[in-house]
C-alpha positions in Angstrom: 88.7 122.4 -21.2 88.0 125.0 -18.8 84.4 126.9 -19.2 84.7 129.3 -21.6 85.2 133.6 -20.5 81.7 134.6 -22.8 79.7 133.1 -26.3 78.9 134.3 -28.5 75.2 134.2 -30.6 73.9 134.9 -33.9 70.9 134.7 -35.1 69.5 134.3 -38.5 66.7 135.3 -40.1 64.3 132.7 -41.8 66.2 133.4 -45.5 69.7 132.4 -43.3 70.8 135.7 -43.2 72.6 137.2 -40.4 70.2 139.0 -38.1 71.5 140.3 -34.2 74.7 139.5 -32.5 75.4 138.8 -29.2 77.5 138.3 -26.5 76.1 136.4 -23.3 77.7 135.1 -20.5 78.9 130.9 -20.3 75.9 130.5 -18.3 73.6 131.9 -20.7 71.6 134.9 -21.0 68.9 136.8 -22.5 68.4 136.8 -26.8 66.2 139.2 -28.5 65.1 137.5 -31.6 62.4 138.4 -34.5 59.0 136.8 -33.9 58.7 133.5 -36.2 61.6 131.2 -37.1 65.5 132.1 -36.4 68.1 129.7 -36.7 71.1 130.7 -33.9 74.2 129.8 -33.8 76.7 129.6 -30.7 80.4 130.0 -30.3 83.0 130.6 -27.9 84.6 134.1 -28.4 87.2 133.8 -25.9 89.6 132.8 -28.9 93.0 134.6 -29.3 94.0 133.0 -32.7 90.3 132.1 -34.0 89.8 134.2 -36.9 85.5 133.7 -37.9 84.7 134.5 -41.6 81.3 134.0 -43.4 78.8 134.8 -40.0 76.6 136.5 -42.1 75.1 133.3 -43.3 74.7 130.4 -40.8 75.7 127.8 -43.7 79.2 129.8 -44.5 80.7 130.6 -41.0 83.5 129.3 -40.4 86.6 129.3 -38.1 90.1 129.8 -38.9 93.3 130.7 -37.6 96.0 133.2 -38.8 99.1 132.6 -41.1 102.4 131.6 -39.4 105.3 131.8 -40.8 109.0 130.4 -39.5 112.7 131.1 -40.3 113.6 128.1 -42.3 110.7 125.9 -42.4 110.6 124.1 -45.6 107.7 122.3 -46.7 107.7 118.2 -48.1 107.1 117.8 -51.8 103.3 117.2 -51.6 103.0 120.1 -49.0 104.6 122.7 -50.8 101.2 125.0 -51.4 99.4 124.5 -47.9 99.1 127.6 -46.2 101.1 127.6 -43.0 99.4 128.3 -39.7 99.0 128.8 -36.0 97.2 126.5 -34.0 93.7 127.7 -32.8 92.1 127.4 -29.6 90.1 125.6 -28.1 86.2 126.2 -29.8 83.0 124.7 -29.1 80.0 125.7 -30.9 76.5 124.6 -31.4 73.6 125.4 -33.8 70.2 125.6 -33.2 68.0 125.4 -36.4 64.1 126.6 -37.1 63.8 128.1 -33.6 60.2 129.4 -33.2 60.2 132.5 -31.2 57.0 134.2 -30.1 56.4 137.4 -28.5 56.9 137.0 -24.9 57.1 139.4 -21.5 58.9 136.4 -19.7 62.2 134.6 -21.7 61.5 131.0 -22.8 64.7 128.4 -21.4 66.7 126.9 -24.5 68.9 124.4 -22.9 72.0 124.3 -25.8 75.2 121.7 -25.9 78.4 122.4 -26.9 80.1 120.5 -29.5 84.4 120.5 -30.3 85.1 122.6 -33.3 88.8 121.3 -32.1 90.8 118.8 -31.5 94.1 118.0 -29.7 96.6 115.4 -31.0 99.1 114.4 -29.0 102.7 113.9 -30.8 105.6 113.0 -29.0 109.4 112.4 -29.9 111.1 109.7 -28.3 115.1 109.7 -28.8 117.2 106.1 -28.4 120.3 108.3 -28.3 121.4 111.9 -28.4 118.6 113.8 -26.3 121.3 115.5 -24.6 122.3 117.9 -27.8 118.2 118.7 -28.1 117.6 122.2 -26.5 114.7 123.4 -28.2 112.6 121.3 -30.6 109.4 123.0 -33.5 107.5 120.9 -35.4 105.0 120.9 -38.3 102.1 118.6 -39.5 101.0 119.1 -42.3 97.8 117.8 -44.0 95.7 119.4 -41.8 91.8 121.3 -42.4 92.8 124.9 -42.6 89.3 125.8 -41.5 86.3 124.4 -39.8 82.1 125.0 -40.8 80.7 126.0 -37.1 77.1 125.0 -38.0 77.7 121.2 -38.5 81.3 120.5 -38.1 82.8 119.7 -41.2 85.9 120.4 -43.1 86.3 121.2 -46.8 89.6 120.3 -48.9 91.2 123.1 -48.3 94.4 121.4 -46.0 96.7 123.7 -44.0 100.5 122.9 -42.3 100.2 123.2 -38.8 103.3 125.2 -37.0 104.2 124.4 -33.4 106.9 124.6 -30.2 107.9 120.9 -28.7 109.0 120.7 -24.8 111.9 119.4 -24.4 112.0 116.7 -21.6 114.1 113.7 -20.0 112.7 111.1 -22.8 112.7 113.7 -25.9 110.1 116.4 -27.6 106.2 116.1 -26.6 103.7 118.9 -27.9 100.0 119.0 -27.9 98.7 120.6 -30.9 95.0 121.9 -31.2 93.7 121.6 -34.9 90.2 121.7 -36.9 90.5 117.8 -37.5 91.5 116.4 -41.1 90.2 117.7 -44.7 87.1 116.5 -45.5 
């Protein structure tokens, strides 16, 4: 993916509470944090569908994406109560636990990587006959995390139905759809 437009960082407070936000640049930038112990946690912000919930503790933040719904779209038998939704964007994030910050004149370096809160699956229709009645192609996969824990990673239970456009092309549907991974 391409480098990100800003990040985001929060940073907690020894009890895990939310302390300062702020918004640096890809390349980094300059934190102001509380003398002692901060846990921070980084994000891209650059989302357009990436709803965050829960950044008020750094164990409960969490990314999701908004509710989608389409004309028609009716959901298999074991399905029926997921939630559907958009796909999110691309998110990287990264957290930085029992950070000891001391008062300084000069800012210390904290070198930080980047870890996918996404992922892309690949899905692609292939047609033996008939392609030429296909104009326009949607798809849905269902069985899908509905949200993803930024600190660590992981998934809950909670699954979600993915909603998504296909291109239509000379061998049949292909989409790439970006999702939080797999429940659990």
């Amino acid at each position: 993916p391409t480098k990100p437009t800003g990040l985001r960082v929060v940073n907690y407070n020894e009890d895990g509470t939310n302390s300062n936000l702020h918004n640096i640049k890809p390349d980094g930038g300059v934190v102001t944090l509380y003398e002692g112990l901060n846990d921070m946690l980084f994000y891209n912000n650059d989302t357009e569908y990436i709803i965050f919930d829960g950044t008020d503790n750094s164990a409960s933040a969490t990314a999701t994406t908004r509710t989608r719904t389409r004309a028609g779209y009716r959901a298999p038998e074991p399905h029926q109560d997921e939630r559907t939704i958009t796909t999110p964007d691309v998110l990287y994030a990264s957290f930085v636990p029992s950070y000891e910050a001391e008062k300084s004149l000069t800012p210390d370096g904290l070198p930080v990587t980047m870890f996918p809160r996404t992922y892309t699956y690949l899905i692609r229709y292939r047609f033996k006959s008939g392609l030429q009645y296909i104009s326009q192609a949607k798809g849905a996969l269902a069985g899908m995390a509905e949200k993803v824990y930024l600190n660590d990673g992981h998934t809950d239970g909670a699954a979600a139905t993915l909603l998504f456009d296909c291109k239509v092309d000379e061998k049949g549907c292909t989409a790439e759809v970006i999702c939080f991974g797999v429940p659990n």
